[in-house]
N, C-alpha and C positions, 0 to 999 in steps of 0.2 A: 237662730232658728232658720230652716231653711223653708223656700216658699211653698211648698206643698202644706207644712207645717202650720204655718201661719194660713193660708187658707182653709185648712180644715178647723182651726181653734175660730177663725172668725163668722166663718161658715153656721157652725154650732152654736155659736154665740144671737147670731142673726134666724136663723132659724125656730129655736129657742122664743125666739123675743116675737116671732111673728106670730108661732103658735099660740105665746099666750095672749097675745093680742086678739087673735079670735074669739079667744075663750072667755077674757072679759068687754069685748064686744057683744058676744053671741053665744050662749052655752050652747044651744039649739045645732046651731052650724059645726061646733067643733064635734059633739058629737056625731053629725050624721054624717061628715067628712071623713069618719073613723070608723063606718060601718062599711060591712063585706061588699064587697066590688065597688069601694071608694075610692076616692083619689089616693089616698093617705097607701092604702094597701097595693095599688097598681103602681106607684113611685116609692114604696118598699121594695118592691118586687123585681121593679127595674133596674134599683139602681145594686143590689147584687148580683145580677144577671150583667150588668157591665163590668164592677168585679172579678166575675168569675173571666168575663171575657179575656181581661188586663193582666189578670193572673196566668192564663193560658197562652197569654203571647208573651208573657215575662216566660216560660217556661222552655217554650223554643227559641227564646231570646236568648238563653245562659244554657243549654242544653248539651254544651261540649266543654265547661267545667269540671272541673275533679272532684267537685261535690256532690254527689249523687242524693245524699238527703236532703240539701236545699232543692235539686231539680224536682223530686218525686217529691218532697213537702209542701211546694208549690203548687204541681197537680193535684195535691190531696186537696188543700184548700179551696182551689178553681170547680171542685167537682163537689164541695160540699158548700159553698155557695150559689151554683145552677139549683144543689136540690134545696136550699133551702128559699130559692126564689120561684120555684115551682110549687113548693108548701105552699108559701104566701097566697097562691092564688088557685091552691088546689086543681093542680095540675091541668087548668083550662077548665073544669069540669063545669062549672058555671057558665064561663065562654059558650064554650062547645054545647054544653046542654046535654052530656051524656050521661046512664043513667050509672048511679054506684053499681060497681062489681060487690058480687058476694062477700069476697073477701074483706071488705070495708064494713061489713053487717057492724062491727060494734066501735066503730067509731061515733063519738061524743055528739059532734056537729052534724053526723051522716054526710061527710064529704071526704071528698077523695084526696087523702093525707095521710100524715103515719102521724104528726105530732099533739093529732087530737086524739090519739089512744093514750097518751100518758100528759096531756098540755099542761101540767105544771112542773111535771119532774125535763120536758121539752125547753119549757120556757126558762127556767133555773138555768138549764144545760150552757142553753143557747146565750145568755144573759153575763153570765159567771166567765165562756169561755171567751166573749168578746172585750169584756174587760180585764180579765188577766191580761190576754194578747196585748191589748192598746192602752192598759194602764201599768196596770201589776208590771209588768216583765221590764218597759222602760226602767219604770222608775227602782225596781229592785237592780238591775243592770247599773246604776248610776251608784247608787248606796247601799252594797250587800256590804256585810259586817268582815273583819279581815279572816274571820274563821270559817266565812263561806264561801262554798266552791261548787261551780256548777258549767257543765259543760251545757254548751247551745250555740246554735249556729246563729253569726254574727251577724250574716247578711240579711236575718230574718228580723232582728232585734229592731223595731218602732225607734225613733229618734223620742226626745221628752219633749218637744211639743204636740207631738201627736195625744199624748195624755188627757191633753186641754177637752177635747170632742171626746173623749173617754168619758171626763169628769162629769161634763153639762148632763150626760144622763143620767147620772143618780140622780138627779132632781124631779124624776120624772115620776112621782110615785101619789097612789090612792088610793084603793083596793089592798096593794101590797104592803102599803108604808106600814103594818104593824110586823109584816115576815123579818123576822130577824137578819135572815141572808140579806133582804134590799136596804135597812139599815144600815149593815155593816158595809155596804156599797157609799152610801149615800156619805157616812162619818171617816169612810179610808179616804174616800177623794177629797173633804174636805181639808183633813189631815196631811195629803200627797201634795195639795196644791198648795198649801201654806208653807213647808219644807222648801219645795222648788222657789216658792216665792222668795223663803231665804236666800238659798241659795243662789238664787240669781244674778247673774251682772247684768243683766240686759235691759234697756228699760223696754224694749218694746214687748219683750217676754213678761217683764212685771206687771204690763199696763194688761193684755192680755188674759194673765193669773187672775188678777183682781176682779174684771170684767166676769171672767168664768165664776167664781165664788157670785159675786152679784147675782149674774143670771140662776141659778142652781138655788138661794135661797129665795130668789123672789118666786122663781117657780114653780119650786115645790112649795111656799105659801101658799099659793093661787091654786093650786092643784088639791090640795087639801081642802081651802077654802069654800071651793065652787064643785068638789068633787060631789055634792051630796044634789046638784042639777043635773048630773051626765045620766046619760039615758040607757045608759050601760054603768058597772061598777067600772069595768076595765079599760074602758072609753081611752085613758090614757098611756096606758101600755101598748096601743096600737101607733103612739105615737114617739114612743120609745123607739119605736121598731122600724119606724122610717128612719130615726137620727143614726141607732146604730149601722145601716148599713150605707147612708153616709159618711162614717168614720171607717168603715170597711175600705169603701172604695178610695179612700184619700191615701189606707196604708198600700193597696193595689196600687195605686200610682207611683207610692215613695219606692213599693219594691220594683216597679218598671224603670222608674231614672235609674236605682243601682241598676239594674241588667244593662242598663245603657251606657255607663261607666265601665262596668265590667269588658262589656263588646270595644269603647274605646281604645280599653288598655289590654290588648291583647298579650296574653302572656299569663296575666295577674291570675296566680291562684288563690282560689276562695277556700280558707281552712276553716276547720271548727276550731275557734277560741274559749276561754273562759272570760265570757263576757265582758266581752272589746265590739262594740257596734260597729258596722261601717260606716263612715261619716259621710 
């Protein structure tokens, strides 16, 4: 596993554990930590808005590559992480203190956003495409069947430990845990992570896996457990939403080292493979 790798699985794992240190500390506190212009929400917010940053300088970093849909798939990303870090905190509107425009008239929250006109088919969207990306796509990458065949660009493809911070947030469920979609999140990664666990030679990968499983069942016990103290139903989905864009920003990093690899070995063209990572 490479070190990005391993710090984003430990990251998650520790994060995780603080969280729920609060929560059987203090219901009180994890809740109101989780409420609008919190911490929880202002370091959601931030740390995609460095993503996006990371992403944008990966972008002009590999910008004279023969790949032109890694260059412009990169830009898409970098530009859909700014807006999804400007969601987070509804575009200043609270900061700033200015007043909703008309156009806003039927949003849910009356604040200034798009993903409170539809926030559960948003929050699905948003939810589903961060772990395809950082779970699914690895680990289908590593054990697609010999009958499958799928082109995708290589340089884009998460290594499998990045999975690990994928996994930890299925555990994060309350409100949702009867949605059949969050279930099936929660029982793939347990599923994903027992596989690699076979599979693995590594121990420090194994030691890891295991760890991840831990945290993921103890936390979604405790989540369930103490869900009926939150002062919100959805109290813990806001704290989904800080982890995932920490696992955001760790694959922002991994695709920055590759652009830096790439810049070292001048020459190296970037193709589209059938799913060969770059290592």
């Amino acid at each position: 596993m490479s070190n990005v790798c391993i710090y984003s699985a430990v990251c998650g794992i520790v994060i995780t554990v603080f969280i729920v240190f609060i929560l059987v500390y203090d219901v009180k506190s994890f809740s109101k930590f989780s409420l609008e212009d919190g911490w929880v929400e202002y370091l959601s917010a931030l740390l995609s808005f460095l993503s996006s940053v990371i992403l944008l300088f990966t972008f002009f970093k590999i910008k004279k590559i023969d790949n032109s849909r890694v260059k412009w798939s990169i830009f898409l990303m970098s530009v859909i992480l700014f807006i999804l870090a400007m969601e987070e905190i509804s575009w200043f509107q609270r900061i700033l203190e200015f007043n909703l425009p008309e156009l806003m008239n039927g949003n849910s929250q009356n604040e200034m956003n798009l993903h409170n006109f539809g926030t559960n088919y948003m929050e699905n969207a948003y939810y589903f495409g961060v772990y395809f990306l950082i779970v699914l796509v690895p680990f289908l990458n590593q054990n697609k069947p010999e009958w499958f065949t799928c082109l995708f660009i290589d340089f884009l493809i998460p290594t499998r430990g990045m999975m690990l911070i994928g996994c930890v947030v299925a555990g994060y469920n309350y409100d949702m845990w009867n949605v059949f979609f969050m279930q099936f999140i929660f029982y793939t990664s347990i599923l994903i992570l027992t596989v690699i666990f076979i599979q693995s030679k590594f121990r420090t990968e194994r030691i890891l896996i295991l760890l991840t499983l831990g945290v993921i069942f103890f936390s979604q016990f405790l989540f369930l457990k103490k869900g009926e103290f939150f002062t919100r139903t959805w109290d813990v989905t806001e704290y989904r939403e800080l982890l995932l864009p920490v696992g955001l920003l760790f694959y922002s990093l991994l695709l920055y080292g590759r652009s830096r690899n790439i810049e070292k070995h001048k020459g190296l063209k970037l193709k589209t493979v059938l799913w060969k990572p770059l290592k």
